[in-house]
VMD Tcl script that draws the C-alpha trace (Angstrom):
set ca {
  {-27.00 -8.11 -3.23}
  {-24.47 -8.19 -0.46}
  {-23.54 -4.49 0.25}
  {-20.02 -3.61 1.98}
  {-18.41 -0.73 3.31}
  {-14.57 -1.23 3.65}
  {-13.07 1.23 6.42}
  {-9.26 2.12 5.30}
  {-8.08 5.47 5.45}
  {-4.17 5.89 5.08}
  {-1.47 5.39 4.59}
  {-0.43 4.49 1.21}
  {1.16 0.94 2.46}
  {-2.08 0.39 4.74}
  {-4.28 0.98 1.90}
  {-2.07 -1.36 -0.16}
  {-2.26 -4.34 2.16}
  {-5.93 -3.44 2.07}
  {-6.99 -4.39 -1.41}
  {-6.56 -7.91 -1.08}
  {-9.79 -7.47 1.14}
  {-11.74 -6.28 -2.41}
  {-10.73 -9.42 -3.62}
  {-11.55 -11.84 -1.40}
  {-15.21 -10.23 -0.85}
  {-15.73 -10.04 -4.62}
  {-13.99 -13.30 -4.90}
  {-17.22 -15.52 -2.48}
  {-19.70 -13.08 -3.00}
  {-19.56 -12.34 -6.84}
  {-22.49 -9.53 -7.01}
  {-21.38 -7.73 -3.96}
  {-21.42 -3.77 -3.92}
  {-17.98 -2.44 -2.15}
  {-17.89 0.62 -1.03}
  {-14.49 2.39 0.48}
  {-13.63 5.04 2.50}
  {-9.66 6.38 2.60}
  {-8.06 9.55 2.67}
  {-8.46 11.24 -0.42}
  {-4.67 11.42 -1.37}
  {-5.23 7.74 -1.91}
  {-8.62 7.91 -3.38}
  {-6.81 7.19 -6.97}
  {-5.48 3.97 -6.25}
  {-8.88 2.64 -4.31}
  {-10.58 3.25 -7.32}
  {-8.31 0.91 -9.80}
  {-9.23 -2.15 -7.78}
  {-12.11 -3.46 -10.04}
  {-14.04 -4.81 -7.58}
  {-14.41 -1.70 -5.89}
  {-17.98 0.23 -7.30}
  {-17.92 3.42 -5.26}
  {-14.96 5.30 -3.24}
  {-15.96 7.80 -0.63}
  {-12.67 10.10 0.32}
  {-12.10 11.69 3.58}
  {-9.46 14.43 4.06}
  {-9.50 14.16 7.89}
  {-5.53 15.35 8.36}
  {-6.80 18.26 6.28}
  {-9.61 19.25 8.26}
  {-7.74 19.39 11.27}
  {-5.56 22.05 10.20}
  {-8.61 24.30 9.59}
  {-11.39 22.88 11.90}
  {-13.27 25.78 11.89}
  {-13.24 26.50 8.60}
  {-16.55 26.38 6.32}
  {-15.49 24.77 3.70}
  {-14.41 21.77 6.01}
  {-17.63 21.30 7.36}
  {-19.28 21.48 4.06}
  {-17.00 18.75 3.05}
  {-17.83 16.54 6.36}
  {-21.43 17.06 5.70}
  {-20.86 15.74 2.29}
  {-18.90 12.92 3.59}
  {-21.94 12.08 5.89}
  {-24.39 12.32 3.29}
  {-22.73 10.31 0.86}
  {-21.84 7.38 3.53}
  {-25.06 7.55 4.90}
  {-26.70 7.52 1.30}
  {-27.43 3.60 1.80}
  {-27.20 1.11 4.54}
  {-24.59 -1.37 4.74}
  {-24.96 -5.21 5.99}
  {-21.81 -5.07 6.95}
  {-19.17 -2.25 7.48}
  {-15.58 -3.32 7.98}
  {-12.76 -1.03 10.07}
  {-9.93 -2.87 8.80}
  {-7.85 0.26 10.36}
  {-8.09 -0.91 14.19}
  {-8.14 3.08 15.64}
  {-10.17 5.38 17.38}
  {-10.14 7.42 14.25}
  {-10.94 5.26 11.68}
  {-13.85 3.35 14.21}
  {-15.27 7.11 13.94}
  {-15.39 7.58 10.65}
  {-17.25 3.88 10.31}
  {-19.83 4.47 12.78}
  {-20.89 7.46 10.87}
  {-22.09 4.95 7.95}
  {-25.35 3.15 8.47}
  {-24.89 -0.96 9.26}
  {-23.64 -2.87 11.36}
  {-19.73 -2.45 12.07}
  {-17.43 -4.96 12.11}
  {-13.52 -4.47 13.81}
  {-10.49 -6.00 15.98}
  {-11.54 -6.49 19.50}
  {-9.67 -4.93 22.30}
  {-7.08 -7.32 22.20}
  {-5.94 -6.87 18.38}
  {-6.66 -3.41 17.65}
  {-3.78 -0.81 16.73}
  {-5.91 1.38 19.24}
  {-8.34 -0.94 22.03}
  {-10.56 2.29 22.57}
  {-11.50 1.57 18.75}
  {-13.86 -1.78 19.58}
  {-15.97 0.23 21.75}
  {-17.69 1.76 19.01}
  {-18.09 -1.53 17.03}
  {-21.40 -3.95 16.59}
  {-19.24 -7.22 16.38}
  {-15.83 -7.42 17.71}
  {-13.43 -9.88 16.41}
  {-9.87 -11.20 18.23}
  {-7.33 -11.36 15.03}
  {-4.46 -12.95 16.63}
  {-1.34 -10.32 16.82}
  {2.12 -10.85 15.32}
  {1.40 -11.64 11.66}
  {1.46 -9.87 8.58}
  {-0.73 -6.79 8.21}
  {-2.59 -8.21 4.66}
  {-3.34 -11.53 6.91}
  {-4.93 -9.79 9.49}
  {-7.03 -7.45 7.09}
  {-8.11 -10.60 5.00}
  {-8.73 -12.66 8.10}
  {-10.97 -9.27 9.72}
  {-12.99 -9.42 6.50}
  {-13.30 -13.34 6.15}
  {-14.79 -12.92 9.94}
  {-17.35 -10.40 9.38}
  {-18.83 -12.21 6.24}
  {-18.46 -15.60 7.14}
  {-15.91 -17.29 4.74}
  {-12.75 -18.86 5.17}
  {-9.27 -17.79 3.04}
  {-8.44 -20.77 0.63}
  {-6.27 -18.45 -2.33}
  {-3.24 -16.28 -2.27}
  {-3.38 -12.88 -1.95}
  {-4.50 -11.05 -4.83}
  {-4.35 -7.19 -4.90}
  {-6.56 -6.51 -7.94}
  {-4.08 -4.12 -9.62}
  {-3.87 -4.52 -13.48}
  {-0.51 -5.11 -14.77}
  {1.15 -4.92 -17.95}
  {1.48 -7.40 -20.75}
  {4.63 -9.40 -19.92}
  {5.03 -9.78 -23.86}
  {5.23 -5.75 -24.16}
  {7.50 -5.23 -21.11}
  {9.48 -7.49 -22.58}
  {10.23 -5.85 -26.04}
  {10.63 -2.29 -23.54}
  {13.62 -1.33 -22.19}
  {14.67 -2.65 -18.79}
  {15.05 -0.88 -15.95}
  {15.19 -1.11 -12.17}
  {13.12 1.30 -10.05}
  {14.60 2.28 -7.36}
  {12.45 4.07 -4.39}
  {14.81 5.38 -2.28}
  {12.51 7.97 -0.21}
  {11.16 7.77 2.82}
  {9.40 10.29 5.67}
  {11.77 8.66 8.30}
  {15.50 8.98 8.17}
  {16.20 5.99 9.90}
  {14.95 3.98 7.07}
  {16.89 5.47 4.66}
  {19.48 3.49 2.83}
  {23.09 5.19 2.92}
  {23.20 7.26 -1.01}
  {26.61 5.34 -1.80}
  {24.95 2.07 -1.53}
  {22.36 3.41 -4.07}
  {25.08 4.49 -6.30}
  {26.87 0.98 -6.12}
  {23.79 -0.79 -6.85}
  {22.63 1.03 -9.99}
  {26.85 0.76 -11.21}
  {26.00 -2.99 -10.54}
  {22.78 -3.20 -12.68}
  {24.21 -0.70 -15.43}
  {27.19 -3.11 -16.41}
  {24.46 -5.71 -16.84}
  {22.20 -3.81 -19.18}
  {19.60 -2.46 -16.30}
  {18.87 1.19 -16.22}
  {17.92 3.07 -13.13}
  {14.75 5.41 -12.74}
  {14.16 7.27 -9.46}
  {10.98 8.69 -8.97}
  {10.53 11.29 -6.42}
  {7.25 12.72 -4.16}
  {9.34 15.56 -2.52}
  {11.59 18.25 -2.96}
  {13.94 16.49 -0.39}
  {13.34 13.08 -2.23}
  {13.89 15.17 -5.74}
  {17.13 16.29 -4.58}
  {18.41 12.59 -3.62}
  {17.52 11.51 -6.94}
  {19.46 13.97 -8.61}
  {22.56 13.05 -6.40}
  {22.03 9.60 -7.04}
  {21.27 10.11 -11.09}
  {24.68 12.22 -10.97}
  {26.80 9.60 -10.70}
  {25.08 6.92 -13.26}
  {25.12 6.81 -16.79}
  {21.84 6.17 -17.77}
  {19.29 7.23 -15.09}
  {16.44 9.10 -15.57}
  {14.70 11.27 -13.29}
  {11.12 11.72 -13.98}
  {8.53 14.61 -13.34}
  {7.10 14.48 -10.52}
  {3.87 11.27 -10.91}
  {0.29 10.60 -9.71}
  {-0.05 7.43 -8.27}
  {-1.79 6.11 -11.62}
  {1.37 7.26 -12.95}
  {3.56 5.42 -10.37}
  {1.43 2.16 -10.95}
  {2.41 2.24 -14.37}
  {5.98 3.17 -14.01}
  {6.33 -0.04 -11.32}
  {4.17 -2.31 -13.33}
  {5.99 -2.19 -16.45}
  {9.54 -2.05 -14.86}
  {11.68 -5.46 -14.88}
  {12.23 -5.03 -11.06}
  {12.21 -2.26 -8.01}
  {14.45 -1.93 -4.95}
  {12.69 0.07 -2.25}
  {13.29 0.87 1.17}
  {10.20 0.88 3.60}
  {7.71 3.45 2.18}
  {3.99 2.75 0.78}
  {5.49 2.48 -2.99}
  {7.40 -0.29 -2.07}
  {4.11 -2.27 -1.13}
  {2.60 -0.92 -4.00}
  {5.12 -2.39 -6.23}
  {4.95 -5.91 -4.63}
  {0.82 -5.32 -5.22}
  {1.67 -4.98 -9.04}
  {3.33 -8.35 -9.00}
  {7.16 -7.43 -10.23}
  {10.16 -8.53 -8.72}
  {10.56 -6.71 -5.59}
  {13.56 -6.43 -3.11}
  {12.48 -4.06 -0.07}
  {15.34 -2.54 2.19}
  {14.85 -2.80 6.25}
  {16.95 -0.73 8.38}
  {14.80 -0.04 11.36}
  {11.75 -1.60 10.95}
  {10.24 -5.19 11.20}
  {9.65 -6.68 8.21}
  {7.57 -9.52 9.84}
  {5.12 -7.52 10.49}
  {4.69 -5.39 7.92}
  {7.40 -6.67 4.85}
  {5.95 -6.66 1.39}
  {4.16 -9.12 1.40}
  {4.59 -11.94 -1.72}
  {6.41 -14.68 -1.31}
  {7.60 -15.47 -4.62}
  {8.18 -12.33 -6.24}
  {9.57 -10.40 -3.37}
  {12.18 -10.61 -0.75}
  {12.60 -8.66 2.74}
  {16.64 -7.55 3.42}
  {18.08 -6.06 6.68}
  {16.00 -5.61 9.82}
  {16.46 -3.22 12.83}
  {20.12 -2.28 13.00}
  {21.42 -4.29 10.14}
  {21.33 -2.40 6.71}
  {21.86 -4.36 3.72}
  {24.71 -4.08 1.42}
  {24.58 -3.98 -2.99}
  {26.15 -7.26 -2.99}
  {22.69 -8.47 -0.96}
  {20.52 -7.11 -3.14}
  {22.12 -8.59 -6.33}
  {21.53 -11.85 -4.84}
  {18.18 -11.39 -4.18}
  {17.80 -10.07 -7.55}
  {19.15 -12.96 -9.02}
  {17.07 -15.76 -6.77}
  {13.71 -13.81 -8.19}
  {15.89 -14.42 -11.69}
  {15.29 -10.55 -12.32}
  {18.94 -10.19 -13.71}
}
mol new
graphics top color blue
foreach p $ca { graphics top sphere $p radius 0.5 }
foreach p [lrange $ca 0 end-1] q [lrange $ca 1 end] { graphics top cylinder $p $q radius 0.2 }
display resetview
């Protein structure tokens, strides 16, 4: 039995665009054992990929905030223990930085990552067994699959597939509709102007589409509310777990999000997704499925309602 260690600490969109890697390693090597390490705020959703049989959380931006503490250390010696409890044949640092190569080489096998030349951080491939060049400037869920296909010696003939479960399209049919929309974000320059929010969910209302706007801070509450204010039929939830959130996005009929992890999560539950760019490159690291999602704006050019309807309609959500 093929044993694997899959290195993938944060954030939520990283981890995301890492559980196509599950798939493909359960996909050619049907018995394998996967193992993953990742931060344990996104412990949760590691664990609903199928093909994953053990999760081993790490709290490292925790620890740093009390380094000297005890019960940090007790928790790092657990860590140890429990990724040291077997040996590997192959451990996989699909992260690319000095941290994450860290946290690998304290599991026992040999360690796979991005050579100098492709990793997020070159110091990283000085702690690894086998370095591999993934070729720069393509989508972040290409270069994960491609590190993993390297290591393990298999080539990528399928799609992407992210493993998520998703609910029965005959039961979110017979549900209400409504449109998600994920408006929050930990940067301000991604944000997408409140007024444009408010025109879009007047757009979907006069076409039957509710609006619910889920929230993961008091900031992000508070825009929510705004928004909700001036719709009819919104609804502003309690505050979710990520199972939660997978549920709300997988039975919704579509989600607008700007760039935040939860946009990438909803493209991983395979609804109609239109993601907002403002000041990013979507290129690089867009949601990423090319028939149920679509990539607006880029750096300096914010998309308008009337955009998003249209992209709305070419997915034929509404």
């Amino acid at each position: 039995m093929l044993r694997v260690l899959l290195v993938k600490t944060s954030s939520l969109g990283d981890v995301v665009h890492n559980l196509p890697v599950a798939s493909d390693v359960r996909r050619h090597f049907p018995d394998a054992a996967i193992d993953w390490v990742v931060e344990e705020p996104f412990a949760p959703l590691a664990r609903m990929h199928p093909a994953v049989r053990r999760v081993i959380p790490v709290a490292v931006r925790r620890w740093r905030k009390k380094v000297l503490g005890r019960s940090t250390w007790q928790e790092m010696a657990e860590f140890r223990r429990l990724s040291q409890a077997e040996r590997y044949d192959a451990i996989i640092d699909t992260q690319g930085l000095l941290k994450s190569a860290l946290i690998a080489r304290a599991a026992r096998g040999r360690l796979h990552g991005f050579d100098a030349d492709s990793a997020r951080e070159p110091l990283a491939a000085r702690f690894y067994d086998m370095k591999h060049h993934i070729a720069r400037g393509q989508h972040a869920v290409v270069r994960n699959r491609l590190l993993a296909a390297a290591a393990l010696g298999y080539r990528l003939e399928s799609p992407a597939d992210y493993g998520l479960s998703r609910a029965d399209d005959r039961a979110r049919e017979s549900a209400p509709r409504y449109c998600v929309m994920l408006h929050g974000t930990s940067r301000s320059d991604k944000l997408w102007p409140l007024e444009k929010w408010v025109a879009l969910g007047q757009r979907l209302q006069i076409i039957g589409i509710d609006c619910v706007l889920p929230w993961g801070s008091e900031q992000e509450h508070e825009r929510s509310m705004v928004i909700a204010a001036q719709l009819e039929r919104a609804k502003v939830p309690e505050q979710l777990s990520i199972g939660s959130v997978v549920e709300l996005l997988a039975a919704s009929a579509m989600v607008v999000g700007v760039d935040t992890g939860l946009t990438h999560l909803a493209a991983a539950t395979g609804r109609p997704v239109v993601a907002l760019y403002m000041s990013t490159d979507p290129v690089l690291t867009g949601v990423y499925g090319a028939r149920q999602a679509r990539n607006l704006g880029h750096l300096g050019a914010s998309p308008t309602p009337e955009d998003v309807i249209v992209a709305l309609t070419e997915l034929k959500a509404v």
